[in-house]
C-alpha positions in Angstrom: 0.0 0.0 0.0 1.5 3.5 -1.3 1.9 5.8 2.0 -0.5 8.8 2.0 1.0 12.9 1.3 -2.2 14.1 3.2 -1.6 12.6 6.6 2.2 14.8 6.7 0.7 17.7 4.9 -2.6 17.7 7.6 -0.2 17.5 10.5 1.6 20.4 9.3 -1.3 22.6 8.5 -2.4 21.3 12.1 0.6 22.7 13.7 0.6 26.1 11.6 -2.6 26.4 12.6 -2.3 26.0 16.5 1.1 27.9 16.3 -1.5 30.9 14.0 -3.7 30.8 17.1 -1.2 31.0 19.8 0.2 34.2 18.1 -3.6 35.4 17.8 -4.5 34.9 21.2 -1.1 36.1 22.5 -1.7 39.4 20.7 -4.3 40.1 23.2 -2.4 39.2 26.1 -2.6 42.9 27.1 -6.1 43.1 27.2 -6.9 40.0 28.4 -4.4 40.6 31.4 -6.3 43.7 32.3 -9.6 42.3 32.8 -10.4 40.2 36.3 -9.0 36.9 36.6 -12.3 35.3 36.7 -13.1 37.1 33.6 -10.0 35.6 32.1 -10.2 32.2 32.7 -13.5 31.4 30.3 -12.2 33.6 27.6 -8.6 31.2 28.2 -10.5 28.3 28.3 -12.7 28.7 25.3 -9.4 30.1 23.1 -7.6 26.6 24.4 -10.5 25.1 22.8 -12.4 27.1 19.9 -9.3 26.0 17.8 -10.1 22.6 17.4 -13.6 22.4 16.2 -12.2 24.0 12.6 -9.8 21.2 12.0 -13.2 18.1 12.2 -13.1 18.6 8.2 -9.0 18.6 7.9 -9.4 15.4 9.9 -11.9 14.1 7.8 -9.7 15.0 4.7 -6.7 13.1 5.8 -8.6 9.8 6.9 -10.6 9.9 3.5 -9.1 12.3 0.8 -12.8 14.3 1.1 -13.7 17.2 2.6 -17.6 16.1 2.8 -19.3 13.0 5.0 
């Protein structure tokens, strides 16, 4: 069985795209730091996962070679 390119090529966009939303939520550190600490922690904890639910069709891509079900 030939080895699949998508399965490299989806971990790599996976990483670019985690490493893309570190430096987004990153950039409002500042702002985010301001605010109270229990104001923080939902808005850190839904950036820590808000990320993932894009990358269900990338998945999907790599197992099957199609973007739709």
């Amino acid at each position: 069985m030939k080895p699949s390119w998508r399965k490299p090529v989806g971990a790599l966009t996976i990483v670019a795209t985690a490493c893309l939303w570190v430096f987004l939520i990153a950039s409002f550190s500042k702002q985010i730091g301001a605010l109270p600490v229990l104001v923080q922690l939902p808005i850190y904890l839904v950036a820590g996962v808000a990320w993932i639910a894009p990358l269900k069709p990338l998945l999907q891509w790599m197992e099957t070679g199609r973007w739709k079900p």
